[in-house]
N, C-alpha and C positions, 0 to 999 in steps of 0.2 A: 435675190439675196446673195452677197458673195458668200463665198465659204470659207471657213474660217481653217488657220496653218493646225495641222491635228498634233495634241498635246503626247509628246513623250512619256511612256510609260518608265515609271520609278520603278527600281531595286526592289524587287518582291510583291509586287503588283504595279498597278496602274498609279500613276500619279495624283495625287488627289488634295496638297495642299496649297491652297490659293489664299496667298496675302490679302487683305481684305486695305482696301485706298483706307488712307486717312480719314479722320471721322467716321468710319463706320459707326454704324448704329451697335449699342450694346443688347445684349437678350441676358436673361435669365437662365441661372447655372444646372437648371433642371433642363432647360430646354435646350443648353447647348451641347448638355450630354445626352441627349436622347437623338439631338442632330449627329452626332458624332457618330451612331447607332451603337454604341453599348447599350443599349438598355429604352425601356418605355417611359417618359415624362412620369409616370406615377413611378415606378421604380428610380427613377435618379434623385427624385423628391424625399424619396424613403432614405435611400444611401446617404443624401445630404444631411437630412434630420439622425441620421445613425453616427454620424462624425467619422464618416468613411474616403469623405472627397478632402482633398486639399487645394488650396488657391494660390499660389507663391510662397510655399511651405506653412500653410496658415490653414487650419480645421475652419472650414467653412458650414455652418449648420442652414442659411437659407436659403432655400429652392430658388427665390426672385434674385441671388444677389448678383449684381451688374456684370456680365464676361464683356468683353472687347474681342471679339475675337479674330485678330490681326496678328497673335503669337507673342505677344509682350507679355501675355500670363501663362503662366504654367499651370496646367491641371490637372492633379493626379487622385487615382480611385485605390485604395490599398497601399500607396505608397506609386504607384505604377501611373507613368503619366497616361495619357489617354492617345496619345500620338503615337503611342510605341505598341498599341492593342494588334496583333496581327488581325490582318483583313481578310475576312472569309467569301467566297463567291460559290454559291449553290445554285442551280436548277432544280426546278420540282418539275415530274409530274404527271398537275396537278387533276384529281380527280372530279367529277360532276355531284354538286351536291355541299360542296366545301364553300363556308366566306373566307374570301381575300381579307384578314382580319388577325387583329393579336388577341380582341376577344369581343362574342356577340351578346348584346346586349338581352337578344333573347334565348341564352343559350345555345346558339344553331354551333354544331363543329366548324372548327376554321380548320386552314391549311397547316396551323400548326400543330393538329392530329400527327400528320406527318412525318413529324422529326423528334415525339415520345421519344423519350430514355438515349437520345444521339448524344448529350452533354455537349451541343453547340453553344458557343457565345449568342448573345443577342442578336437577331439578325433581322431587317423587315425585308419584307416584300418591295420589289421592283417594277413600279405597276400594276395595276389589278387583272383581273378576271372572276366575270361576274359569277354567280353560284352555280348556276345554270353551264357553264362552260368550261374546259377542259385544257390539259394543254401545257407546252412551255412557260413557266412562271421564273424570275430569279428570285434571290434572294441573297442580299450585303448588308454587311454593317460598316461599308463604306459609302458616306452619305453623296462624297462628290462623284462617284461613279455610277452610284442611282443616277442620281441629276443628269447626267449626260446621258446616259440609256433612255429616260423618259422624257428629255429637252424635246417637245411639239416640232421645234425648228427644226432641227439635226441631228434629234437622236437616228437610229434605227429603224428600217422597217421592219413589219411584223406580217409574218405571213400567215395565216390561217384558213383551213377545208372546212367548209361549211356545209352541212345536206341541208338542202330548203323542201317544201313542200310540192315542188312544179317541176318542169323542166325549162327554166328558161330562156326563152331565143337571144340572136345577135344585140336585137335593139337593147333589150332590155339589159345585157349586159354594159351595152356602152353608155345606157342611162347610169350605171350604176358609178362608171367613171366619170362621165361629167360631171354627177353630181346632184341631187335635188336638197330643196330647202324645206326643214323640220325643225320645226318651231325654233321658227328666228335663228335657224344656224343654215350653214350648206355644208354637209356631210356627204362625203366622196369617196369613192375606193382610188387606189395611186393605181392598180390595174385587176383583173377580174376575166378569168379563164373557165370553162368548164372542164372540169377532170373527168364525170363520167357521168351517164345517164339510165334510169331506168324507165318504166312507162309512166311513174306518176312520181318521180323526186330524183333529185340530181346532187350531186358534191361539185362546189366551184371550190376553186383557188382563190383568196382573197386576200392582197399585198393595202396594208395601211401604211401611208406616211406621216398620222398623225393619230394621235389618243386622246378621243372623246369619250365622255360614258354612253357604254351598250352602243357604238358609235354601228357595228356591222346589223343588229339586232335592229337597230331607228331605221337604218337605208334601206334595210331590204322592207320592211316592214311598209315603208312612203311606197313602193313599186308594188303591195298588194303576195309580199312572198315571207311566208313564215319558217324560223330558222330550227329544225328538227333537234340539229346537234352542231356544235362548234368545237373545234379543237385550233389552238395555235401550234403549230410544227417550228415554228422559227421565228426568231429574233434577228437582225441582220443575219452574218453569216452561222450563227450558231442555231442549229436544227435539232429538236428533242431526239431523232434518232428512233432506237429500238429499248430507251428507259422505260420502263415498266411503271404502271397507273400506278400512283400516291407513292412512288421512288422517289430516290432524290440522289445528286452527286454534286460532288465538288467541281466545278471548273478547273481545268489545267489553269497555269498561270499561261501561256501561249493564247490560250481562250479567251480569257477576261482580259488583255490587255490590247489583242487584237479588234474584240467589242468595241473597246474600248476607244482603242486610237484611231478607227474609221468614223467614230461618231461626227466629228469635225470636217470631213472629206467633202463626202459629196452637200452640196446645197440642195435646198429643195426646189 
């Protein structure tokens, strides 16, 4: 795969608006504001039917009605176009126990326990982590800077300490890079260290170049090793650090933009 020239960071964050070719395809004004990440598809929906959104200075009341979205339309929420929203970049984290979620269907706490009484804009998550696990999470309501964080090709690696239930040897480590095949996929570590060992369970270092679901939880799991506890420490170069479980902070703008402008760098 070549790699691709890395995108220059804009004036106050990361750069994030990409002209859309000719004929693009149009969506729905609920769904291009929720792309925007203002706000959740049901809430843009509501705002729309409140006579809150405007289309080309025009009160727009249906959720479905047609955007283009290539900048020929202007769209604004209170009067406030939606281009001009300042962009928020946060780190959780995140604690064991929590869905990656804006809200669960059976009641279970999401991660937005979290950020109670913070008076943040709308923000989602960048990338999951499963209930069960721990860890580095972000979180934007910048949709084109999600996109490149979680790009399969070129975003980011993800580093995460795993304790498994064994101690396991060389081979088994280098099985776990090459790779084995679970149900119809081949899921692979991009590399796989032991940290430290006890008499009956160990912590590795585990470097993903790509996000599958429960991608580390399925591998180990094909090699007979079940996974105790999981925490992600890092995202390319940004490492959770010494933040404190179910915390959270702002990204410096140095941070988020640096994330950001390495995602195009290296090929995989």
């Amino acid at each position: 795969m070549k790699p691709r020239a890395p995108r220059a960071p804009a004036k106050g964050g990361p750069k994030h608006r990409v002209a859309s070719a000719p004929g693009a395809p149009r969506h729905g004004l609920a769904r291009v504001l929720s792309k925007q990440g203002l706000c959740s598809r049901t809430e843009a929906a509501r705002w729309i039917q409140d006579g809150r959104v405007e289309v080309d200075g025009r009160i727009v009341r249906d959720p479905e009605f047609p955007i283009r979205r290539d900048g020929a339309q202007r769209i604004a929420v209170d009067g406030r176009g939606i281009d001009d929203a300042p962009r928020r970049y946060l780190m959780l984290n995140k604690p064991r126990g929590l869905i990656t979620s804006t809200q669960d269907e059976r009641g279970r706490d999401t991660v937005y326990r979290c950020f109670d009484g913070a008076g943040l804009p709308w923000i989602a998550p960048v990338g999951r982590l499963d209930k069960a696990s721990e860890g580095l999470l972000l979180f934007t309501n910048d949709p084109a800077w999600a996109a490149g964080i979680t790009d399969p090709d070129s975003g980011p690696l993800k580093t995460y300490h795993v304790q498994v239930d064994t101690v396991p040897d060389e081979e088994v480590l280098a099985t776990l890079v090459r790779g084995v095949r679970v149900d119809d996929e081949r899921l692979r570590a991009a590399s796989v260290r032991l940290l430290r060992s006890g008499e009956r369970n160990a912590w590795l270092e585990i470097v993903l170049d790509e996000g599958r679901n429960r991608q580390i939880r399925r591998l180990l799991a094909a090699v007979d090793i079940a996974v105790l506890r999981l925490v992600r420490v890092a995202i390319g170069s940004l490492a959770l650090g010494d933040l404190p479980k179910g915390m959270w902070r702002e990204l410096e703008a140095s941070e988020a933009e640096t994330l950001f402008s390495n995602v195009h760098v290296q090929p995989r």
